[in-house]
Backbone as numpy.savetxt, mean C-alpha at the origin, in Angstrom:
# Nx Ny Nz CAx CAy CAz Cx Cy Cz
-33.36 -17.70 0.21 -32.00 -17.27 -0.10 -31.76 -15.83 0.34
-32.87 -14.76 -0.14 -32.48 -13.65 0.03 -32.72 -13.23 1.92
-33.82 -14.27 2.80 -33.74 -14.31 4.16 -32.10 -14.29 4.95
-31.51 -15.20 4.10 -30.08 -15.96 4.64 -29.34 -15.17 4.39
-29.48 -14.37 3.40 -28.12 -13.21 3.12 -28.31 -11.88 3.61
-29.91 -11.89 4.07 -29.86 -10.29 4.73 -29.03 -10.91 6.68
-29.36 -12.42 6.93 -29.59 -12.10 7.91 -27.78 -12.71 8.03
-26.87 -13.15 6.96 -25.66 -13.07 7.25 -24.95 -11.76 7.09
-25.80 -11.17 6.82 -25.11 -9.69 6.42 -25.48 -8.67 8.07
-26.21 -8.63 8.93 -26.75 -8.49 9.92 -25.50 -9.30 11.17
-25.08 -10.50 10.84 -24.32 -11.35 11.61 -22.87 -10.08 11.36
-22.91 -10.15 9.77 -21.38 -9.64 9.68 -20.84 -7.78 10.32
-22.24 -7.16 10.41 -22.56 -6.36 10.84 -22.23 -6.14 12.26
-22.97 -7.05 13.03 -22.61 -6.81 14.44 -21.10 -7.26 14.89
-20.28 -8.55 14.47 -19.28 -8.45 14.44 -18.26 -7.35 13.99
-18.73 -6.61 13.01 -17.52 -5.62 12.91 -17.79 -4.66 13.82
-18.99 -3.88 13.85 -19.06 -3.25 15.29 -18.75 -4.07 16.76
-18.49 -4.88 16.72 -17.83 -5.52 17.83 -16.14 -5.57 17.98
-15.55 -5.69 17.04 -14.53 -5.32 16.58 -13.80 -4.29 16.91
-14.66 -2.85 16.30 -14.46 -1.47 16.00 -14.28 -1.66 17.86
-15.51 -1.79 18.90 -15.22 -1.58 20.34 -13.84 -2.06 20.72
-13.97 -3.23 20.23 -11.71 -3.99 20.68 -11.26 -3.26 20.33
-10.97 -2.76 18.79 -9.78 -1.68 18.66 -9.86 -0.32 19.46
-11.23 0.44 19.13 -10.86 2.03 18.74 -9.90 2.39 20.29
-9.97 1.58 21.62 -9.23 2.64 22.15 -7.85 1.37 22.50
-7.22 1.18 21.86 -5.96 0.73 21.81 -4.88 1.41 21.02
-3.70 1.30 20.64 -2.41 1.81 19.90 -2.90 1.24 18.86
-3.34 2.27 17.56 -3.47 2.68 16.23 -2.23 2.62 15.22
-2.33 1.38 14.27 -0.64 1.70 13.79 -0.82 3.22 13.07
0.14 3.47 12.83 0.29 4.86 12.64 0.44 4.68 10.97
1.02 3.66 10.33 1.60 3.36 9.13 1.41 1.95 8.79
0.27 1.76 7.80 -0.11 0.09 7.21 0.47 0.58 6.52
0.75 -1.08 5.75 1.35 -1.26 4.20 0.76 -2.37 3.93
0.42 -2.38 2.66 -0.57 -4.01 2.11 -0.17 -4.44 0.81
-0.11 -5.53 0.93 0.90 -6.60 -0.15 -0.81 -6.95 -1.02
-1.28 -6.34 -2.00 -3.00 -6.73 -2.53 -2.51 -7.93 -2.99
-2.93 -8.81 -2.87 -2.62 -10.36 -3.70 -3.64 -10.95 -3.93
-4.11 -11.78 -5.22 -4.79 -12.86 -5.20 -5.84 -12.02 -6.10
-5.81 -11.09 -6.82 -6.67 -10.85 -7.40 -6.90 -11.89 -8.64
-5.88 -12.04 -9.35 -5.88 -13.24 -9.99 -6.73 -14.53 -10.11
-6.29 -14.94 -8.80 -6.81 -16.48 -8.49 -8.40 -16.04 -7.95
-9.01 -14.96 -7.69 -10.20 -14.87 -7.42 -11.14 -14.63 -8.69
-10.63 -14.18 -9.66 -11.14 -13.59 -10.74 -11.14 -15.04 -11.43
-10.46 -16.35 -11.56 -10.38 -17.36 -12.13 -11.36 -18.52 -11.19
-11.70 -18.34 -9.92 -12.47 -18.75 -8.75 -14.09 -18.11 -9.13
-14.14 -17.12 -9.95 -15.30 -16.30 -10.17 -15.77 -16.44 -11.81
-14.87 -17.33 -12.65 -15.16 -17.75 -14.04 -14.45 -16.35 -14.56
-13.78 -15.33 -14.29 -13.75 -14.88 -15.21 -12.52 -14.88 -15.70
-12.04 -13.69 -16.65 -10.53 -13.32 -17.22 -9.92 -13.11 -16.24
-8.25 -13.23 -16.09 -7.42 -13.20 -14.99 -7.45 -11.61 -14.73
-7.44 -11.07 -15.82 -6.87 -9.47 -15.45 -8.22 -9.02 -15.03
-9.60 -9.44 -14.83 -10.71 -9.03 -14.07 -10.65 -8.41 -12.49
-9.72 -9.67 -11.67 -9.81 -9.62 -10.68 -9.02 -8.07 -10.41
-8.32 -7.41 -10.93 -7.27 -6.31 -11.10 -8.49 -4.80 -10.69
-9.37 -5.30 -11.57 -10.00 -4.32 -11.68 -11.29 -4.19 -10.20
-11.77 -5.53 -10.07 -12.11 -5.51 -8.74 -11.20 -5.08 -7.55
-10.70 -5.13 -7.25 -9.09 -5.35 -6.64 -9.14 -3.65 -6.38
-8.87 -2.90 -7.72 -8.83 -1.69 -7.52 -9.86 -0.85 -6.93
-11.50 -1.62 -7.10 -12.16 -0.71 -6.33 -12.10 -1.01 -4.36
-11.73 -1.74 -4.30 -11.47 -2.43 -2.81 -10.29 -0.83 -2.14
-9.57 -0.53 -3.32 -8.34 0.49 -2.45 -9.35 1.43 -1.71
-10.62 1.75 -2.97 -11.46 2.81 -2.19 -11.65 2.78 -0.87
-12.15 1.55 -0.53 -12.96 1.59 0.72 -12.10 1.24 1.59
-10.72 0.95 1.45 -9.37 0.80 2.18 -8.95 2.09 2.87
-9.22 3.09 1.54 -8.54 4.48 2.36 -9.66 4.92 3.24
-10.88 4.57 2.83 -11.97 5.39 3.58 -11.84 4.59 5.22
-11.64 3.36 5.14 -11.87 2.73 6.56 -10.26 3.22 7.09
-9.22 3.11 6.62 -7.85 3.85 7.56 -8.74 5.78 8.01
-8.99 6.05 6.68 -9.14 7.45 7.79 -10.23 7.08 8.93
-10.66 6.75 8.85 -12.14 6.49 9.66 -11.41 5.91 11.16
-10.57 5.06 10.99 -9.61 4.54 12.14 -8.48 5.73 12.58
-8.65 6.29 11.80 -7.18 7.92 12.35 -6.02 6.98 12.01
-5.74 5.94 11.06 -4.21 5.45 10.60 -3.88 6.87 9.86
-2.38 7.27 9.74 -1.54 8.41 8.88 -1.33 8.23 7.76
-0.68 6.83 7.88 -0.13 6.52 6.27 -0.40 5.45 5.54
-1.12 4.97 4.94 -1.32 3.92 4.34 0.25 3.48 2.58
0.78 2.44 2.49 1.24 2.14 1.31 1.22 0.76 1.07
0.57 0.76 -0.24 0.34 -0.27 -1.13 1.27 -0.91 -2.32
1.27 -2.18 -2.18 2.11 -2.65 -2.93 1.30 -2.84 -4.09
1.12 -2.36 -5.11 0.18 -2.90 -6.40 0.91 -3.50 -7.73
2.01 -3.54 -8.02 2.74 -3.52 -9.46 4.35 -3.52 -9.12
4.68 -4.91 -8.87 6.18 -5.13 -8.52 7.21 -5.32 -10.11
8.25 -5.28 -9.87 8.94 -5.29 -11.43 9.10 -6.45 -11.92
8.82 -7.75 -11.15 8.42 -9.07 -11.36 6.94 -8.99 -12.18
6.36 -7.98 -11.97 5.03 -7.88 -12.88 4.74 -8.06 -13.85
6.23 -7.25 -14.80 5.88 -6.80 -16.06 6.41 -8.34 -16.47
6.78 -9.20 -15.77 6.72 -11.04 -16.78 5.62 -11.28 -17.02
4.66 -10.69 -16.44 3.36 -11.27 -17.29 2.92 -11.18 -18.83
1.50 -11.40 -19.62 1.44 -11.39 -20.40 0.84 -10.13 -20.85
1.63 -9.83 -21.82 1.46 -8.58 -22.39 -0.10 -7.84 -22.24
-0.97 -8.96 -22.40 -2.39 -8.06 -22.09 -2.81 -8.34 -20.56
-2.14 -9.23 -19.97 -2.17 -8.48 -18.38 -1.79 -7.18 -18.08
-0.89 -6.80 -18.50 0.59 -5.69 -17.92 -0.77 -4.27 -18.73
-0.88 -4.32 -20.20 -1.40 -3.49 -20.66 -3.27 -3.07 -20.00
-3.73 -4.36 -19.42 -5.08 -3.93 -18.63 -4.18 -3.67 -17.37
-4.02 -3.26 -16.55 -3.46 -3.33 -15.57 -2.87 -1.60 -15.49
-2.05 -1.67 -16.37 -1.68 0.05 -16.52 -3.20 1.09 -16.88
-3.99 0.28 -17.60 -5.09 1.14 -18.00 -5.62 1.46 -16.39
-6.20 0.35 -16.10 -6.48 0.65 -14.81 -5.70 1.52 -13.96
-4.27 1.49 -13.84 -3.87 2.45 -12.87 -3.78 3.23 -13.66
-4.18 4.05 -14.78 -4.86 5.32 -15.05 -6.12 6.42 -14.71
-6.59 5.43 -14.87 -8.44 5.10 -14.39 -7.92 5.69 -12.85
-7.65 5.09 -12.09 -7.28 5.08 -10.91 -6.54 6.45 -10.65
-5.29 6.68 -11.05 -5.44 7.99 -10.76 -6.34 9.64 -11.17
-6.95 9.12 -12.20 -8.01 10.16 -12.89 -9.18 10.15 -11.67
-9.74 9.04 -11.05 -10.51 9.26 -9.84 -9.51 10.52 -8.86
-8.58 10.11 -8.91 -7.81 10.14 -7.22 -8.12 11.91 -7.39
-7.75 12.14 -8.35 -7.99 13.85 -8.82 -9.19 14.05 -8.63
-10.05 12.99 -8.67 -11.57 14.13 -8.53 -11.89 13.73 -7.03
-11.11 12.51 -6.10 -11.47 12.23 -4.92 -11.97 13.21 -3.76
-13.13 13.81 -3.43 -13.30 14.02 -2.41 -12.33 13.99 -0.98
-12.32 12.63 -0.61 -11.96 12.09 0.64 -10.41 12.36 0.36
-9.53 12.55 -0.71 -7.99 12.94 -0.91 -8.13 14.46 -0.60
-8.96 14.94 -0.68 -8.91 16.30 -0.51 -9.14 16.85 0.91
-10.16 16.31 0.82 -10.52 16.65 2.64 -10.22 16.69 3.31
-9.63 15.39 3.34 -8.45 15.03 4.62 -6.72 15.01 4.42
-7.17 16.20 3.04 -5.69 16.23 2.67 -4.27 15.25 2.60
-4.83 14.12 1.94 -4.11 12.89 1.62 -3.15 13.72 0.78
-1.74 13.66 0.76 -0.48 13.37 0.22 -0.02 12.04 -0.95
-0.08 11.72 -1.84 -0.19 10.87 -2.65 0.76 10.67 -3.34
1.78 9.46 -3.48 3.07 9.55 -4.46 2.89 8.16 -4.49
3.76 8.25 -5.86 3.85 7.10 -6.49 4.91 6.62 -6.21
5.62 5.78 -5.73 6.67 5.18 -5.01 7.01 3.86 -6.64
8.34 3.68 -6.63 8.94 2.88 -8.29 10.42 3.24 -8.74
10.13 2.81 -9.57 11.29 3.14 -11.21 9.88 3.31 -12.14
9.78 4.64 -11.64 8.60 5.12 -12.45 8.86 5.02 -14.22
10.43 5.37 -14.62 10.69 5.50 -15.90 10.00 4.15 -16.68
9.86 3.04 -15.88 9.26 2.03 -16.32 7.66 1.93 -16.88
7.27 2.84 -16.72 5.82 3.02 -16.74 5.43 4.25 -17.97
4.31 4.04 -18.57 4.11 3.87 -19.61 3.63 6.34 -19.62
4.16 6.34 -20.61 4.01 7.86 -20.26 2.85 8.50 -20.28
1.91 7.90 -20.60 0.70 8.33 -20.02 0.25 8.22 -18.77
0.46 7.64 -18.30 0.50 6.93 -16.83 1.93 7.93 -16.10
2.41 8.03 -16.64 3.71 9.02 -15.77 3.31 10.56 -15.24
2.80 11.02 -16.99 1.98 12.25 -16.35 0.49 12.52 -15.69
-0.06 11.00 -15.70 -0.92 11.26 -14.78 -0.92 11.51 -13.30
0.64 10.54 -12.95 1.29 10.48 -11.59 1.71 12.21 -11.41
2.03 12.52 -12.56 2.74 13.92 -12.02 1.88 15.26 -11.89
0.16 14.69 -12.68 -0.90 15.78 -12.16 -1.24 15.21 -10.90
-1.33 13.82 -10.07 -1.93 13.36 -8.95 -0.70 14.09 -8.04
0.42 13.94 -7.99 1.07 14.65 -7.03 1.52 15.74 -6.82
0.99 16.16 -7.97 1.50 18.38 -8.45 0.00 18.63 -7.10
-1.13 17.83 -7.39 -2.43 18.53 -7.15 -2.46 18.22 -5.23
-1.49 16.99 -4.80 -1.72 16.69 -3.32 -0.39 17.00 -3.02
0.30 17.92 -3.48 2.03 18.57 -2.98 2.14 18.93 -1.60
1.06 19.97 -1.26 0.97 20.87 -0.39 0.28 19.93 1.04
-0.17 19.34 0.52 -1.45 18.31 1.66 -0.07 17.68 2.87
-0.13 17.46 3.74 0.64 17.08 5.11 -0.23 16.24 6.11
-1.95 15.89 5.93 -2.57 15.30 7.14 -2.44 13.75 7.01
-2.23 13.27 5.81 -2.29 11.70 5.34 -1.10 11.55 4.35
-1.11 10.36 4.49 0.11 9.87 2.97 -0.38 9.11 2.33
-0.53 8.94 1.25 -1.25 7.47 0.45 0.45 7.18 -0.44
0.92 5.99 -0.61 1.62 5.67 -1.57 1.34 4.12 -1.86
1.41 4.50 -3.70 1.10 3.13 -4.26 2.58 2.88 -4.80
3.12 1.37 -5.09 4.15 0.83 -5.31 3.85 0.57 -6.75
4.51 1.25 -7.80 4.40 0.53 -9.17 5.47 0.06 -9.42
6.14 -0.47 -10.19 7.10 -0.59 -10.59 8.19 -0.85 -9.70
7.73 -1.34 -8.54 8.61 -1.52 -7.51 9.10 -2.87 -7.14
10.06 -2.47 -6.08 11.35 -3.83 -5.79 12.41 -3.26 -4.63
12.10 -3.66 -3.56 12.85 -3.63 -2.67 14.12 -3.52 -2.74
15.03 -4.49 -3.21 16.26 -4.23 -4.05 16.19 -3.44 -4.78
15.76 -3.11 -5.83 15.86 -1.59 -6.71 15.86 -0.62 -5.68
15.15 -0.54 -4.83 15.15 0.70 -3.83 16.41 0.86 -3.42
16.63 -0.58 -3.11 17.85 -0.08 -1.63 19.17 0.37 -3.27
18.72 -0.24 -4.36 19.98 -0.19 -5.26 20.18 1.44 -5.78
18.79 2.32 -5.89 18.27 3.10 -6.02 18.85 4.09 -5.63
18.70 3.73 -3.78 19.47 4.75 -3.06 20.55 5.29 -2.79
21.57 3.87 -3.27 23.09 3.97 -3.20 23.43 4.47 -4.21
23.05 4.13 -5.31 23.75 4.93 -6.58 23.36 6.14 -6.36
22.14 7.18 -5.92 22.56 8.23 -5.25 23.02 8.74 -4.53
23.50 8.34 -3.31 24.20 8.89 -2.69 25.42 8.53 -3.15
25.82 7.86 -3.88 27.40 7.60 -4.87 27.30 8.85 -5.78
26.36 9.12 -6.13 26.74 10.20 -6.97 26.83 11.62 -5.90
26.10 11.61 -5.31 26.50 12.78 -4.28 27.55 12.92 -3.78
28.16 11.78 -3.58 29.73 12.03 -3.43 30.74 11.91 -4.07
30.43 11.78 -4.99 31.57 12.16 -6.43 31.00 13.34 -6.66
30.06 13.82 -6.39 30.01 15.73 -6.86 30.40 16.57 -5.50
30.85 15.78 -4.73 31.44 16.44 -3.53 30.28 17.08 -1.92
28.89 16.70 -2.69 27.86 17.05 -1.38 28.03 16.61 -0.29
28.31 14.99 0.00 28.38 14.72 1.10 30.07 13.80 0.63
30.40 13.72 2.36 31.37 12.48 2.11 30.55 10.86 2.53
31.80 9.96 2.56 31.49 8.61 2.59 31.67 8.99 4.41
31.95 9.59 5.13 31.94 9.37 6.78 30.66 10.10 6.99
30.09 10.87 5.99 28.93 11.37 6.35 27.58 10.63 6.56
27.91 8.99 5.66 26.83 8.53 5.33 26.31 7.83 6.65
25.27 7.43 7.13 24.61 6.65 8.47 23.10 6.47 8.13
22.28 5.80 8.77 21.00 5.27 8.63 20.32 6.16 8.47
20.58 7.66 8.90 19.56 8.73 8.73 20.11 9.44 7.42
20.82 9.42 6.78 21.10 9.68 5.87 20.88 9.10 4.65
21.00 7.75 4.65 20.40 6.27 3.89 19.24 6.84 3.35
18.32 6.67 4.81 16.77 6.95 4.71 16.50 8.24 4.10
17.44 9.17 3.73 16.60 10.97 2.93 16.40 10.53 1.68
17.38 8.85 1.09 16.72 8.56 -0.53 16.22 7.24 -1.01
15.50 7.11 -0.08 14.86 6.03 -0.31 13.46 6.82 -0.85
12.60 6.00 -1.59 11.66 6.17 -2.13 10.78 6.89 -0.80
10.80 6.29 -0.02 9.71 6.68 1.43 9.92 8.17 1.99
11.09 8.87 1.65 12.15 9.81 2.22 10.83 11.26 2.25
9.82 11.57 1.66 8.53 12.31 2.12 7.63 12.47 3.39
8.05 11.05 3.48 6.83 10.35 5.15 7.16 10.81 5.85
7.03 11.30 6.89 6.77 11.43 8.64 7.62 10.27 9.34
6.68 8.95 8.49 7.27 7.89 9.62 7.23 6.66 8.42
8.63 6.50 7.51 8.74 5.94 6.56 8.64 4.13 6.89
8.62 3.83 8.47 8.70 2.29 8.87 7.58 2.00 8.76
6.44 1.12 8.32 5.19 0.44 8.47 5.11 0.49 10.31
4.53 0.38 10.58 4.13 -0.26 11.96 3.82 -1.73 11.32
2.50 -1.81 10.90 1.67 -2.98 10.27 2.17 -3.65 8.89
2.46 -4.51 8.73 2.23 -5.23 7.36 1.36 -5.99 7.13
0.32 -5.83 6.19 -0.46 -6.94 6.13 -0.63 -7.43 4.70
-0.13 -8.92 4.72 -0.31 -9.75 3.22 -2.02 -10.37 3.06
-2.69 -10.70 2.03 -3.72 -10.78 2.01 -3.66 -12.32 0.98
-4.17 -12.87 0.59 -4.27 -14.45 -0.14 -3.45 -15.35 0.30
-3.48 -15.35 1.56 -2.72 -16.35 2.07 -1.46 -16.75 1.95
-0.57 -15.86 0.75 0.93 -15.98 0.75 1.28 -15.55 2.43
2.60 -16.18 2.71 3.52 -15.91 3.96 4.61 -15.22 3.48
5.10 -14.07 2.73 6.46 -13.67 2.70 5.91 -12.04 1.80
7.77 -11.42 2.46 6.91 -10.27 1.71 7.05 -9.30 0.08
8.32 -10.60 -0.51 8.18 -10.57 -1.80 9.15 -8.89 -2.09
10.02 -8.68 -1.50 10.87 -7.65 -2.15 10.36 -6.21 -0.79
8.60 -6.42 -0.75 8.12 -4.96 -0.42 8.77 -4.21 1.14
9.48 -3.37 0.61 9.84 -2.32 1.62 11.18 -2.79 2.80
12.15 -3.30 2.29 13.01 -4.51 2.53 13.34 -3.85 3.66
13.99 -2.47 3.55 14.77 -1.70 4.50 13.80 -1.28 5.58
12.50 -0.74 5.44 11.88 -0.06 5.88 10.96 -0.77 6.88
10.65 -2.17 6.58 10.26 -3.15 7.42 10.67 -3.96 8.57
12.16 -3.57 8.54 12.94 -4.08 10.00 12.06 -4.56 10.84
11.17 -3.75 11.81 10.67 -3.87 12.76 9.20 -3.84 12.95
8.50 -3.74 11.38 7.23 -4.03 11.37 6.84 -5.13 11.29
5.35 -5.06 12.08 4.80 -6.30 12.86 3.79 -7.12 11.24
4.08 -8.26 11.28 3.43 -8.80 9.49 2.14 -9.57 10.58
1.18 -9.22 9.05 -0.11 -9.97 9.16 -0.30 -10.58 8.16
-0.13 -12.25 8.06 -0.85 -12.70 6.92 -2.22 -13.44 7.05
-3.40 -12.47 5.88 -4.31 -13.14 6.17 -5.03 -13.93 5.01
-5.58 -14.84 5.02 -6.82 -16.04 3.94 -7.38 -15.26 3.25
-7.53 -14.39 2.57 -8.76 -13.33 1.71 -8.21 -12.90 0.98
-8.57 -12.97 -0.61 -7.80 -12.51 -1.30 -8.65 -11.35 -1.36
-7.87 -10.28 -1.97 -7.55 -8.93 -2.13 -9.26 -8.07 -2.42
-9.77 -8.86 -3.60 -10.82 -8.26 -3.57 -12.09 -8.40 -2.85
-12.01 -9.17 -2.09 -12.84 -9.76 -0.87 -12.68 -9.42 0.14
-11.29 -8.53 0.76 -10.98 -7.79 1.98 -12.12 -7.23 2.38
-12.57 -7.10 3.40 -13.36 -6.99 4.23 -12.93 -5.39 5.31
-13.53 -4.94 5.75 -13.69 -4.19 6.85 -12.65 -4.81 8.27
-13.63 -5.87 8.05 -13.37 -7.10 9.33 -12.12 -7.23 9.22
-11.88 -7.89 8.57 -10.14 -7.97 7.98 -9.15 -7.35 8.34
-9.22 -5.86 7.91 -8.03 -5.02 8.55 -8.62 -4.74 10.03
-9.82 -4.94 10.30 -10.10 -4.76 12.27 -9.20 -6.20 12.96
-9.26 -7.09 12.54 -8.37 -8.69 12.91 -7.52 -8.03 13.27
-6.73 -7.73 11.86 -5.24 -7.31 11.68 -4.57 -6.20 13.02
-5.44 -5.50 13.07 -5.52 -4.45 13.84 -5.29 -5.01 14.78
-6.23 -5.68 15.59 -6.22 -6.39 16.66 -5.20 -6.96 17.15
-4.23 -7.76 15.74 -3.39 -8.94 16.09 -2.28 -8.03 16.64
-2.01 -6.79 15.74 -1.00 -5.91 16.07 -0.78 -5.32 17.39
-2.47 -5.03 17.68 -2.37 -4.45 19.37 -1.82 -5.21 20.49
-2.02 -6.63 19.92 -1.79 -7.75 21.24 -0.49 -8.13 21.02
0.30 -7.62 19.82 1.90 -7.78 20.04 2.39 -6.73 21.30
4.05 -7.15 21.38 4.59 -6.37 22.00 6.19 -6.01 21.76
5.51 -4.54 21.19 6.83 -4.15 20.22 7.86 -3.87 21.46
8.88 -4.86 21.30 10.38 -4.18 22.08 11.25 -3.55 21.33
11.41 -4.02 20.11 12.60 -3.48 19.08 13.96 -3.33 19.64
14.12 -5.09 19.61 15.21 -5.40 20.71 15.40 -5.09 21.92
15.06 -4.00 22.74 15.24 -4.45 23.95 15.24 -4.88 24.88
């Protein structure tokens, strides 16, 4: 047994370095976004409690950000906690927030956020979220304010529609206090309040869904126009290395026209 698993681990090995040669000198998306799914159904596939897989799930982001920097991607954003979420059952929703506590209490002591000066926001209707968890968001992004080389954003409390609903009622109020007018408004203007309105380059290049769902469930409605979707078989806590190198791949061999 233990022959067969060193020597599939050796197999899986040389394939991803085989991989890494296809990508590294091709067009790098500049901006993933990842739909984590299936932690659930893996954690129930594995005997255990549903809200288990959550917590596996979360250590997978680690080695997510470490393999984007390692590839030179800019921005990574994650969909983790949609507002369809909170229907779950009360001790889902409540392990689940613990964890994204946990989670940002690392992010503060992260090394690799520092180094490479990751930028970190919490993208939502944050008011939704539990106030311990609010001011942890507001020491994780007081402490990566200044940082400009990376972006990390996680989606809590999020909804595509809320966003786009988000944005209009501000700029409605901006123009009932007289800042801008209604001829002022246009797509670049749209985009200064949308949740993304920090980024460099607020469009994904990449989307990639993970447990085999096909759709993208609310995430990043506006902002996805023209990003290229990957859906792949693996649920979330089983993502692989390999995985986002595929993805990678599939993206290089498109060919973005963006209509023309």
């Amino acid at each position: 047994m233990l022959k067969d698993l060193l020597s599939l681990l050796g197999v899986y090995k040389l394939y991803e370095k085989w991989l890494w040669s296809q990508t590294k000198n091709g067009v790098k998306p500049e901006h993933i976004a990842l739909i984590l799914d299936g932690n659930r159904r893996w954690a129930v596939d594995h005997s255990l409690k549903p809200w288990m897989g959550h917590y596996f799930g979360a250590r997978k982001t680690e080695d997510l950000l470490k393999w984007c920097l390692r590839l030179g991607v800019t921005s990574v954003t994650l969909y983790a906690f949609s507002m369809e979420n909170f229907n779950r059952s009360c001790k889902e929703v409540e392990e689940l927030m613990t964890i994204f506590e946990e989670k940002m209490r690392a992010i503060l002591k992260n090394d690799e956020i520092h180094k490479h000066r990751v930028k970190v926001k919490v993208i939502g209707r944050l008011n939704l979220l539990p106030e311990k968890l609010r001011d942890l968001i507001c020491e994780v992004e007081e402490a990566t304010a200044d940082y400009d080389q990376h972006f990390l954003n996680v989606a809590l409390a999020y909804g595509g529609r809320a966003e786009i609903v988000d944005a209009t009622r501000e700029i409605a109020r901006n123009v009932k206090e007289g800042r801008i007018t209604p001829e002022d408004i246009d797509e670049d203007v749209f985009e200064e309040f949308l949740y993304t309105s920090h980024m460099p380059k607020q469009d994904p290049d990449l989307i990639i869904r993970v447990s085999g769902e096909e759709r993208l469930s609310g995430f990043l409605l506006y902002q996805s126009a023209y990003s290229e979707l990957c859906f792949l078989d693996v649920y979330w806590p089983e993502f692989r290395c390999i995985d986002l190198l595929r993805a990678i791949r599939i993206y290089q061999k498109r060919k973005r026209r963006f209509g023309k």
